[in-house]
DRENTORKOL-3810 file (N, C-alpha, C; in nm, 4 decimals):
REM DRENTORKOL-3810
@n.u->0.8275; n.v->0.2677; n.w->-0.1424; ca.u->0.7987; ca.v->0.1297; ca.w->-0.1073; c.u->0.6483; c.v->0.1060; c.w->-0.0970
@n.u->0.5841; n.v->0.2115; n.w->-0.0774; ca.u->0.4321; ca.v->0.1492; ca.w->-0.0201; c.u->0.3819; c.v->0.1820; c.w->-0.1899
@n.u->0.4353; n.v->0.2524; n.w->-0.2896; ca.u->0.4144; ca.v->0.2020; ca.w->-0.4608; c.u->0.3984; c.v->0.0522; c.w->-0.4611
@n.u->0.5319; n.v->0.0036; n.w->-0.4440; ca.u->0.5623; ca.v->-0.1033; ca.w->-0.4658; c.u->0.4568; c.v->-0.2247; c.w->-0.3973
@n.u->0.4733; n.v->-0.1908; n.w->-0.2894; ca.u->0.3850; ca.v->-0.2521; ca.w->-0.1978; c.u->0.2405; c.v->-0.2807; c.w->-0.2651
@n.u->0.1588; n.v->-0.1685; n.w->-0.3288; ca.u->0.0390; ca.v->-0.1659; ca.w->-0.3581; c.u->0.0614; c.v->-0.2006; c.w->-0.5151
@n.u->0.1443; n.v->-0.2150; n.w->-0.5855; ca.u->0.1521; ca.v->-0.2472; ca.w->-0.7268; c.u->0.1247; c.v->-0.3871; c.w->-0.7034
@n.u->0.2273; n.v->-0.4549; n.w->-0.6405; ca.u->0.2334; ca.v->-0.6451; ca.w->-0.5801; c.u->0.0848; c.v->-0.6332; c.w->-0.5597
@n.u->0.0167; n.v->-0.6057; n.w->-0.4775; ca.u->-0.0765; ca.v->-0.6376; ca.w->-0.3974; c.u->-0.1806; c.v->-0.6495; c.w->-0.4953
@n.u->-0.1922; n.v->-0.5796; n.w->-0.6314; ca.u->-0.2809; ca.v->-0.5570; ca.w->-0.7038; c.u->-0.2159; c.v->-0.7221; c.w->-0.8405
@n.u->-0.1022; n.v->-0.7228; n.w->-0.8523; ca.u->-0.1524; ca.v->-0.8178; ca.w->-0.9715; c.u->-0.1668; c.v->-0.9524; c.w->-0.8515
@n.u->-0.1283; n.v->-0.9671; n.w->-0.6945; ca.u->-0.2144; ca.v->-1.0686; ca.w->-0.6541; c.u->-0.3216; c.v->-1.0768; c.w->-0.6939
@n.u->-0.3833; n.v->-0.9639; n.w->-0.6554; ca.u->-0.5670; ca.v->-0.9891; ca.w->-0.6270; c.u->-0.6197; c.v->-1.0089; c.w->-0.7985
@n.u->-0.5006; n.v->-1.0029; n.w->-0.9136; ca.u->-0.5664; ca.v->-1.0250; ca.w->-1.0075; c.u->-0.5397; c.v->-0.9123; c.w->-1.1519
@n.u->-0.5181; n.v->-0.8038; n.w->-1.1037; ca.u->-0.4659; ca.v->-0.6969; ca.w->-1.1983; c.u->-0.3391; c.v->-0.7089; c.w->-1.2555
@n.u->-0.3402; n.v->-0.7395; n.w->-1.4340; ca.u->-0.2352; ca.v->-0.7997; ca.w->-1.5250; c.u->-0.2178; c.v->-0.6804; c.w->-1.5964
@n.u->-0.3025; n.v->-0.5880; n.w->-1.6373; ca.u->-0.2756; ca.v->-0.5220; ca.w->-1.7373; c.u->-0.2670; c.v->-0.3245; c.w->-1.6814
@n.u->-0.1465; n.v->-0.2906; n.w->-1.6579; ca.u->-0.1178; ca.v->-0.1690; ca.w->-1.5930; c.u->-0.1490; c.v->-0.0635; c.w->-1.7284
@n.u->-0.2427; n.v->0.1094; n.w->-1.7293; ca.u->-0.2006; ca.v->0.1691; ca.w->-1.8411; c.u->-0.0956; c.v->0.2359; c.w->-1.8229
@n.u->-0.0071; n.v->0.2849; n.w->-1.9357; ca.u->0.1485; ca.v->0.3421; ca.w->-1.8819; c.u->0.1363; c.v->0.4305; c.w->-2.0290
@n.u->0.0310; n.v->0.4859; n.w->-2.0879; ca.u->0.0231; ca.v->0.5883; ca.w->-2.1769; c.u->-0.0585; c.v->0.6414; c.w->-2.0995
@n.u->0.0221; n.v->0.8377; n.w->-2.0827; ca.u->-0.0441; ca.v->0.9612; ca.w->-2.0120; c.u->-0.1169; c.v->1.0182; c.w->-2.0940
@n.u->-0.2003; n.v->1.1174; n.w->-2.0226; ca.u->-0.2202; ca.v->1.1827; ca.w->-2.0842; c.u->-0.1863; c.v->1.3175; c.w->-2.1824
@n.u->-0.0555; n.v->1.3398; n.w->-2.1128; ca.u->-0.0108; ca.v->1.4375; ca.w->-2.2371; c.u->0.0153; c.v->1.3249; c.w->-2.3667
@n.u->0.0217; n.v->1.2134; n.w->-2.3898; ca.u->0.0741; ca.v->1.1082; ca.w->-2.5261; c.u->-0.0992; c.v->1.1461; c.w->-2.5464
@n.u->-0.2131; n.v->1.0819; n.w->-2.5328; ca.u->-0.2960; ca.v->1.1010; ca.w->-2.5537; c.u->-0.3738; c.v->1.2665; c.w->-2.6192
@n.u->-0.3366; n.v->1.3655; n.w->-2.5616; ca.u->-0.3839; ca.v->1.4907; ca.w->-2.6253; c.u->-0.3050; c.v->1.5608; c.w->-2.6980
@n.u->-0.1463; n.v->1.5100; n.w->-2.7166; ca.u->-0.0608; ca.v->1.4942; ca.w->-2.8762; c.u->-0.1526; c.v->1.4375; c.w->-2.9326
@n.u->-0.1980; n.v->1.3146; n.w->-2.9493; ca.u->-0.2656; ca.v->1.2916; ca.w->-3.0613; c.u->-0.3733; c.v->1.2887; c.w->-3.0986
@n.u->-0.4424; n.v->1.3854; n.w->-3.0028; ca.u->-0.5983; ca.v->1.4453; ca.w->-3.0312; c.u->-0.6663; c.v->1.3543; c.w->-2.9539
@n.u->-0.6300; n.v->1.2302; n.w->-2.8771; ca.u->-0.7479; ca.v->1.1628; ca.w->-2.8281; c.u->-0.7919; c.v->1.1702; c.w->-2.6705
@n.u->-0.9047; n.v->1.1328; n.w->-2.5953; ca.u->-0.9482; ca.v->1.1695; ca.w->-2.5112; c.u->-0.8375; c.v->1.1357; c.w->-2.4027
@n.u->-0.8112; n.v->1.1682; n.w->-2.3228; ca.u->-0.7028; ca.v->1.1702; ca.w->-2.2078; c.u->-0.7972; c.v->1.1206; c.w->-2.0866
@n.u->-0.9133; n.v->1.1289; n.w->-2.0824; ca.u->-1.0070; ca.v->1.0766; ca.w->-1.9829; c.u->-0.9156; c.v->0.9498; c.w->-1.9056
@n.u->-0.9606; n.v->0.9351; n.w->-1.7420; ca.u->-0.8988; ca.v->0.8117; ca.w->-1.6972; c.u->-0.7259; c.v->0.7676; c.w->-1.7510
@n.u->-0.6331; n.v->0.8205; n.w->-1.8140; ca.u->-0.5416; ca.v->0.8063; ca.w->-1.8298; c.u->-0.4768; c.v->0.8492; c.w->-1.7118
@n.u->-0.3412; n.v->0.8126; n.w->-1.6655; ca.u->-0.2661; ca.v->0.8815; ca.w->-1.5635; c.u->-0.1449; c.v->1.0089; c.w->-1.6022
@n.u->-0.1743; n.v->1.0802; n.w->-1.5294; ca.u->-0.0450; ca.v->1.1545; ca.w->-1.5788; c.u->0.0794; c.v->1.1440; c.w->-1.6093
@n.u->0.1644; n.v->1.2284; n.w->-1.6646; ca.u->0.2993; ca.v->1.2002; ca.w->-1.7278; c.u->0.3861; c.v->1.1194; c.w->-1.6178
@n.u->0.3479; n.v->1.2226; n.w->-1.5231; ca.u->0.4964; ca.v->1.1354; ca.w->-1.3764; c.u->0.3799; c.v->0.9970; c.w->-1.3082
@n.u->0.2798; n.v->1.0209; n.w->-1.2755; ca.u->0.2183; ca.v->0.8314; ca.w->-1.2809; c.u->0.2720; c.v->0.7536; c.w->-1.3638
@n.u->0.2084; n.v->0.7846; n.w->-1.4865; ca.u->0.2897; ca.v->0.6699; ca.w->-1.6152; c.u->0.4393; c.v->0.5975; c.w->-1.6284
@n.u->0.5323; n.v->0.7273; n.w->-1.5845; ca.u->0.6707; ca.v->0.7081; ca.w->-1.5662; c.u->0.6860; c.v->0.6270; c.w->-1.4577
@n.u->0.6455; n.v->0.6900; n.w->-1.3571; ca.u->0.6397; ca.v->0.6138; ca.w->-1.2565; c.u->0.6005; c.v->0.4627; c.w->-1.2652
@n.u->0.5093; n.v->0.4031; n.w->-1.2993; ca.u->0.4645; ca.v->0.3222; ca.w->-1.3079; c.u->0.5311; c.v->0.2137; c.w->-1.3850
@n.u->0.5756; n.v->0.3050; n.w->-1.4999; ca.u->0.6704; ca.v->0.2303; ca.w->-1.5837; c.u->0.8273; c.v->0.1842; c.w->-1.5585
@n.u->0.8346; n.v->0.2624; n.w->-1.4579; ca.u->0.9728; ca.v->0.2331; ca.w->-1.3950; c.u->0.9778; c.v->0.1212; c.w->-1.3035
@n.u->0.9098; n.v->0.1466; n.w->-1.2313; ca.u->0.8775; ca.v->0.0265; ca.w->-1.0903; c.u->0.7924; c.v->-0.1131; c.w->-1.1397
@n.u->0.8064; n.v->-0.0792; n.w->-1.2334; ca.u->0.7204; ca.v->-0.2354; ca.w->-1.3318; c.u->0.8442; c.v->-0.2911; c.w->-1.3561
@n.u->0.9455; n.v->-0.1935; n.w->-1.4443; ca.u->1.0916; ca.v->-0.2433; ca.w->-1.4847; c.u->1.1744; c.v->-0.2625; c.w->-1.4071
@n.u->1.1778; n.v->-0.2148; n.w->-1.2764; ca.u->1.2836; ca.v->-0.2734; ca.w->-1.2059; c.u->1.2425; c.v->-0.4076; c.w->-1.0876
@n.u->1.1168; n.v->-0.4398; n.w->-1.0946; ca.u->1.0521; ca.v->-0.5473; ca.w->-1.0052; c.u->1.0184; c.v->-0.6382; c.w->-1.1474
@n.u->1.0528; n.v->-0.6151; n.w->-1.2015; ca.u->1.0497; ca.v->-0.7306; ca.w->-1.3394; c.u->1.2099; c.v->-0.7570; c.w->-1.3224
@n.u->1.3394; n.v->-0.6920; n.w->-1.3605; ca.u->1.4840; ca.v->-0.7037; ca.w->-1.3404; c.u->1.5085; c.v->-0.7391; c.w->-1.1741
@n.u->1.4347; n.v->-0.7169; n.w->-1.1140; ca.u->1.4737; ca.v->-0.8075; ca.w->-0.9814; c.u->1.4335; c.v->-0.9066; c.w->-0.9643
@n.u->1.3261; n.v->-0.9566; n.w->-1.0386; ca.u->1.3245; ca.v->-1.1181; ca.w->-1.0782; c.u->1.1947; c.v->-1.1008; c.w->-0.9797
@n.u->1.1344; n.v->-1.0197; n.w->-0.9212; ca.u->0.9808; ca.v->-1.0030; ca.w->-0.8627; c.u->0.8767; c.v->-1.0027; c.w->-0.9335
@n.u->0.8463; n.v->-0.9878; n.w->-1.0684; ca.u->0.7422; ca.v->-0.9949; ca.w->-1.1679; c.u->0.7687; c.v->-1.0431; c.w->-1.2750
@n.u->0.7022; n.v->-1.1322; n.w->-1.3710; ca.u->0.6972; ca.v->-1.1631; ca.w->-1.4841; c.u->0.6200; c.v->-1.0751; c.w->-1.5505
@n.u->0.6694; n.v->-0.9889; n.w->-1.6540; ca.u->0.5920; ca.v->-0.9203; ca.w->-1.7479; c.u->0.6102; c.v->-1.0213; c.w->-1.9069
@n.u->0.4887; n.v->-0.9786; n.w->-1.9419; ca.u->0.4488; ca.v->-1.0661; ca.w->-2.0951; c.u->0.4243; c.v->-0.9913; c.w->-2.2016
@n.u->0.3925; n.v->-0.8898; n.w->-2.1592; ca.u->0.3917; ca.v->-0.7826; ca.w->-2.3236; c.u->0.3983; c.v->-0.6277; c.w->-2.2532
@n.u->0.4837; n.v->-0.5802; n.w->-2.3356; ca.u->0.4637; ca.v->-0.4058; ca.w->-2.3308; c.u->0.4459; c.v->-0.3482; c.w->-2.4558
@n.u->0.3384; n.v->-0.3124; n.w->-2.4281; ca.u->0.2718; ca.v->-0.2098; ca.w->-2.5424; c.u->0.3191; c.v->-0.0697; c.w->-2.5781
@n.u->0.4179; n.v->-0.0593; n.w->-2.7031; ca.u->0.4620; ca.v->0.0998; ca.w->-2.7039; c.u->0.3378; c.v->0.1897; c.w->-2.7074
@n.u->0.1951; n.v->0.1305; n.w->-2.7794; ca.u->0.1198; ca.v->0.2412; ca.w->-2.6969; c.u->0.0736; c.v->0.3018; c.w->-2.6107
@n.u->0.0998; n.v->0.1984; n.w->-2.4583; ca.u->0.0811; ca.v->0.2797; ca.w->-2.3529; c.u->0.0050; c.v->0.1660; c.w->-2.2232
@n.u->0.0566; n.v->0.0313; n.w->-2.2759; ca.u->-0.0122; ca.v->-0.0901; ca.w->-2.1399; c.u->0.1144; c.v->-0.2253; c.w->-2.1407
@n.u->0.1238; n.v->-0.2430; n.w->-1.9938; ca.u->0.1797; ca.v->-0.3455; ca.w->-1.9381; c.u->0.1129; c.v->-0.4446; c.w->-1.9423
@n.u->0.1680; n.v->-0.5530; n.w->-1.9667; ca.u->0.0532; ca.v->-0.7286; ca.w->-1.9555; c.u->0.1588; c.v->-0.7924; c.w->-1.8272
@n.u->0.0855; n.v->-0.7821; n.w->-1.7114; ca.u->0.1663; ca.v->-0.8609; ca.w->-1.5938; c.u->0.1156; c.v->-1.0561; c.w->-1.6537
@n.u->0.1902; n.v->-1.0997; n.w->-1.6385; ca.u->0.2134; ca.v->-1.2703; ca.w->-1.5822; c.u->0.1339; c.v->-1.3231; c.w->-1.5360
@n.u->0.2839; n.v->-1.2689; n.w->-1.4208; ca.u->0.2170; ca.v->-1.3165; ca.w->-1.2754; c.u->0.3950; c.v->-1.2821; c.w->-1.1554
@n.u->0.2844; n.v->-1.2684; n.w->-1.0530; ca.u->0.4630; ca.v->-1.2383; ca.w->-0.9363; c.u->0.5211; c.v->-1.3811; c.w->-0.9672
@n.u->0.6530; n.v->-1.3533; n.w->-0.9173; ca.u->0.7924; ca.v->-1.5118; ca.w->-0.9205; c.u->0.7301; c.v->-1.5464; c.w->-0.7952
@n.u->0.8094; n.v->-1.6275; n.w->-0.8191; ca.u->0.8323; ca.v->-1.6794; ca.w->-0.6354; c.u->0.8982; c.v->-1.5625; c.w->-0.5496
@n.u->0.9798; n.v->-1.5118; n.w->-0.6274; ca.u->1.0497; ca.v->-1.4071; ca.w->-0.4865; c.u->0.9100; c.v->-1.2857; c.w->-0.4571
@n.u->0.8598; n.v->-1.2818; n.w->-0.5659; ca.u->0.7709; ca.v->-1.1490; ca.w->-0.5219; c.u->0.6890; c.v->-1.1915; c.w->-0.4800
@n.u->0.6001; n.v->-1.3208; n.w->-0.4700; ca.u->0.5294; ca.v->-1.4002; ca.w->-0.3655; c.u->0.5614; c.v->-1.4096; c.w->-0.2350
@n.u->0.7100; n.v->-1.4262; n.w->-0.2309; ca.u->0.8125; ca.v->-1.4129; ca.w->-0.0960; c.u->0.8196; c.v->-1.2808; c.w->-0.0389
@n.u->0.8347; n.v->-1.1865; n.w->-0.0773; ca.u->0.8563; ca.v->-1.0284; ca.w->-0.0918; c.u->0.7156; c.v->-1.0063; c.w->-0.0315
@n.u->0.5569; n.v->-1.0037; n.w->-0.0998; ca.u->0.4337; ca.v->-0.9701; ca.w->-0.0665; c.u->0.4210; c.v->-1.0344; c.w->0.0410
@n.u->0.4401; n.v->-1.1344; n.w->0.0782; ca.u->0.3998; ca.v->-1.2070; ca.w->0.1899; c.u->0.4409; c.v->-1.1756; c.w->0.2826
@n.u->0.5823; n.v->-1.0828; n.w->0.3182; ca.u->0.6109; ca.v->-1.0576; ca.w->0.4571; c.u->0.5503; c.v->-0.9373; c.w->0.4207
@n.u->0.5402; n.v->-0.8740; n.w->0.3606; ca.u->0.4285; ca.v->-0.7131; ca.w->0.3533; c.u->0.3089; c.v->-0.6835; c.w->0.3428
@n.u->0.2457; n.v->-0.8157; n.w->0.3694; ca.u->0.1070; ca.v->-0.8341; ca.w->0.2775; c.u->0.0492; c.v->-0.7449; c.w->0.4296
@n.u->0.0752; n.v->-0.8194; n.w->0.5213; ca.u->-0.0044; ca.v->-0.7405; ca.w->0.6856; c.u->-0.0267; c.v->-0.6095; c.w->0.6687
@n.u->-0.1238; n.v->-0.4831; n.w->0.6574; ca.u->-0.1219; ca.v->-0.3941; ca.w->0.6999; c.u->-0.0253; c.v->-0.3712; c.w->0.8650
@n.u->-0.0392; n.v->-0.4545; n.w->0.9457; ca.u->0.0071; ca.v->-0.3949; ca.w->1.0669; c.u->0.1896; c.v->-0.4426; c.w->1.0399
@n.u->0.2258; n.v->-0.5333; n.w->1.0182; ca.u->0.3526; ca.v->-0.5834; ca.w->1.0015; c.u->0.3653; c.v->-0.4327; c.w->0.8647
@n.u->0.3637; n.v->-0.4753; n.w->0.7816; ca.u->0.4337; ca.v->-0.3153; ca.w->0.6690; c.u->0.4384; c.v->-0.1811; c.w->0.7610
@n.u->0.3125; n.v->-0.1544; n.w->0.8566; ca.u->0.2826; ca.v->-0.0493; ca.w->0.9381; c.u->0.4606; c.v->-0.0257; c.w->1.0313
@n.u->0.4823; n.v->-0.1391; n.w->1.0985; ca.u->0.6029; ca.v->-0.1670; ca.w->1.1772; c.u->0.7173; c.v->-0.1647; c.w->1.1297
@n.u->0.6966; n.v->-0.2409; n.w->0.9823; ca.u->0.8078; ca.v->-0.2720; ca.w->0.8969; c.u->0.9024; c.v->-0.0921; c.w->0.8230
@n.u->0.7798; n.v->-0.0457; n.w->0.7993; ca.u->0.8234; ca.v->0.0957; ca.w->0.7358; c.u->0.9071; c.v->0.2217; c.w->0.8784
@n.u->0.8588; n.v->0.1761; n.w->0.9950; ca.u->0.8704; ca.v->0.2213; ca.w->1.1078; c.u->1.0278; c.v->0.1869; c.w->1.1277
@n.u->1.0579; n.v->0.0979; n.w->1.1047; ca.u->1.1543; ca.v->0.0420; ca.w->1.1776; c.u->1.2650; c.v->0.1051; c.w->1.0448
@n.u->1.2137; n.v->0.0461; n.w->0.9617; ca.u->1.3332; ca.v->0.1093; ca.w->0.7912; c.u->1.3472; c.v->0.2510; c.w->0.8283
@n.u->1.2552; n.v->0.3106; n.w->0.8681; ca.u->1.3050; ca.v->0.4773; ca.w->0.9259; c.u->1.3773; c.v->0.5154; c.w->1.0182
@n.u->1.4021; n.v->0.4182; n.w->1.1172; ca.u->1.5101; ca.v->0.4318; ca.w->1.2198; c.u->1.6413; c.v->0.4057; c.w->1.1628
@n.u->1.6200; n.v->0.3281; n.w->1.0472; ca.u->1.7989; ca.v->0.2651; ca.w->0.9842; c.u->1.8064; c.v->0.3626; c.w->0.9097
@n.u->1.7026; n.v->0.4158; n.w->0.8415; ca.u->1.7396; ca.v->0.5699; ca.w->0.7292; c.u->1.7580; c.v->0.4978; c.w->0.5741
@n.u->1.7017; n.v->0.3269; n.w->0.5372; ca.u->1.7052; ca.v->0.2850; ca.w->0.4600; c.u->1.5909; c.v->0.1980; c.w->0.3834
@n.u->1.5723; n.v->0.2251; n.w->0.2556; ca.u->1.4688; ca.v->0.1731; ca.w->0.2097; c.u->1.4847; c.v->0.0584; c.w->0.0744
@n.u->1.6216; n.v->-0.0278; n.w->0.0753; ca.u->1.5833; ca.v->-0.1443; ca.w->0.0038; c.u->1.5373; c.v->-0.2039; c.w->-0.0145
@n.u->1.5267; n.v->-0.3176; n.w->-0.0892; ca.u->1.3802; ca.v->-0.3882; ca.w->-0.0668; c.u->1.4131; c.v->-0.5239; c.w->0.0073
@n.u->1.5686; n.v->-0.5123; n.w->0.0101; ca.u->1.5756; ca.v->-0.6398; ca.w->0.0513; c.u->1.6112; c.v->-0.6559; c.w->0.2338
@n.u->1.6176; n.v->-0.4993; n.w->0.2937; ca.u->1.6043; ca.v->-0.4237; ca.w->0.4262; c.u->1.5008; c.v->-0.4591; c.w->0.4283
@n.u->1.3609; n.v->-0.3949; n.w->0.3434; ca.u->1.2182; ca.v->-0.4154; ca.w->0.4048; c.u->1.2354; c.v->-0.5756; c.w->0.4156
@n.u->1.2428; n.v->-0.6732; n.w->0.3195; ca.u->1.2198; ca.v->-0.8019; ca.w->0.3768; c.u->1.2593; c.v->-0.8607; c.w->0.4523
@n.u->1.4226; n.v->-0.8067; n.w->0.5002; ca.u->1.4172; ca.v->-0.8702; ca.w->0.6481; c.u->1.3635; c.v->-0.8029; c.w->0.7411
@n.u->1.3203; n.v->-0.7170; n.w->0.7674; ca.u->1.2674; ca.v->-0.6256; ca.w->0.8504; c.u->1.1565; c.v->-0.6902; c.w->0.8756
@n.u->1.0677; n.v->-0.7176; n.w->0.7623; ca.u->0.9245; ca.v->-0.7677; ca.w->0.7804; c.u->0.9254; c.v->-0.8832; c.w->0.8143
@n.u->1.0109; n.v->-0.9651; n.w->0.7739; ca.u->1.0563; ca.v->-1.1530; ca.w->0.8310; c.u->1.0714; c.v->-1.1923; c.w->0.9930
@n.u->1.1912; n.v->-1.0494; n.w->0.9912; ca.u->1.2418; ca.v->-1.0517; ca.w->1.1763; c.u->1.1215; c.v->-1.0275; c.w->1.2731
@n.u->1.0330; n.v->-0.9310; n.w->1.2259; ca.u->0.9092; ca.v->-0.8928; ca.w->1.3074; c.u->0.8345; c.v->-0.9882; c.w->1.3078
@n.u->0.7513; n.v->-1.0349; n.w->1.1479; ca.u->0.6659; ca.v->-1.1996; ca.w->1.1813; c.u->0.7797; c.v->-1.2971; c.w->1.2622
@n.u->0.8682; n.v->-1.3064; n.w->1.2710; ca.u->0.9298; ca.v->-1.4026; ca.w->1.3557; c.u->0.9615; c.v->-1.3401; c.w->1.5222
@n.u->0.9273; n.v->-1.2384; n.w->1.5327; ca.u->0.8990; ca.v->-1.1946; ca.w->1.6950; c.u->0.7949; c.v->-1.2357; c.w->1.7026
@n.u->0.6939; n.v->-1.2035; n.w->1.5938; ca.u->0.5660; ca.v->-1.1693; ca.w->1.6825; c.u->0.5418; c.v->-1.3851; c.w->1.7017
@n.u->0.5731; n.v->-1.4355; n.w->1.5789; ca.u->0.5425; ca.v->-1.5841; ca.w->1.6157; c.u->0.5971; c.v->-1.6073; c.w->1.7837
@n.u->0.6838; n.v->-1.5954; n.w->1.8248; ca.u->0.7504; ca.v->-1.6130; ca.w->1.9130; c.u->0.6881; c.v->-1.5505; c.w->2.0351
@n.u->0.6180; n.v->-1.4706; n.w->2.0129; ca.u->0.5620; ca.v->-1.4128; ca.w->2.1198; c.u->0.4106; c.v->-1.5068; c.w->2.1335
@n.u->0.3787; n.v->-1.5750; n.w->2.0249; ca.u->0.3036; ca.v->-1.6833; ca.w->2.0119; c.u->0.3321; c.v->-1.8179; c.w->2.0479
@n.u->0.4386; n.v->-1.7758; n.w->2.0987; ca.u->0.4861; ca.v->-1.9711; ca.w->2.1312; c.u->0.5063; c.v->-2.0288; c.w->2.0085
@n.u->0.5597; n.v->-1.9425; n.w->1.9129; ca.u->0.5807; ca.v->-2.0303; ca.w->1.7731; c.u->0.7391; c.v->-2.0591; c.w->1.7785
@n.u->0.8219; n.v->-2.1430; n.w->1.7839; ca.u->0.9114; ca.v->-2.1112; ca.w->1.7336; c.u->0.9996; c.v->-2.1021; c.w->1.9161
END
């Protein structure tokens, strides 16, 4: 989750284009592997792009079989999603609390992170 967490957080602030060619693809074909990520980054990366794109959390616009993602932009749900996680201290609580249930969905973390901003408002006289 805190992947996920920091993937969102990055095409907020602006980052569209993920690389998802490693470096072992790169020194198959003789070229510099410099700054590339490794085989399980890449995978990685490439996975959690595809399933926060199929959960309707990211718009992706091009995938490159040579080795780059073109983000969009987040939906509305992954706008919805970042926003109760965006807090360092709320995610801090939020991940805390998903460890007491022994569960890490994403849709656990968002109520998790919702129920807490809605204590803590409340402890603000919000609400």
């Amino acid at each position: 989750m805190d992947f996920i967490r920091e993937l969102l957080l990055k095409v907020d602030r602006g980052e569209r284009t993920f690389e998802t060619a490693s470096d072992d693809v790169a020194s198959a074909l003789g070229i510099s592997s410099e700054g590339l990520p490794s085989h399980e980054e890449a995978e990685k990366l490439q996975q959690h792009i595809h399933l926060l794109e199929r959960a309707g959390f990211l718009e992706v616009e091009f995938r490159s079989a040579g080795g780059y993602v073109q983000i969009r932009d987040l939906t509305y749900e992954g706008y919805d999603l970042l926003d109760s996680i965006r807090d360092p201290d709320v995610w801090k609580e939020t991940k805390s609390r998903a460890s007491q249930i022994g569960g890490w969905t994403v849709d656990i973390i968002k109520e998790l992170a919702k129920s807490y901003l809605k204590q803590k408002a409340q402890q603000l006289g919000f609400g």
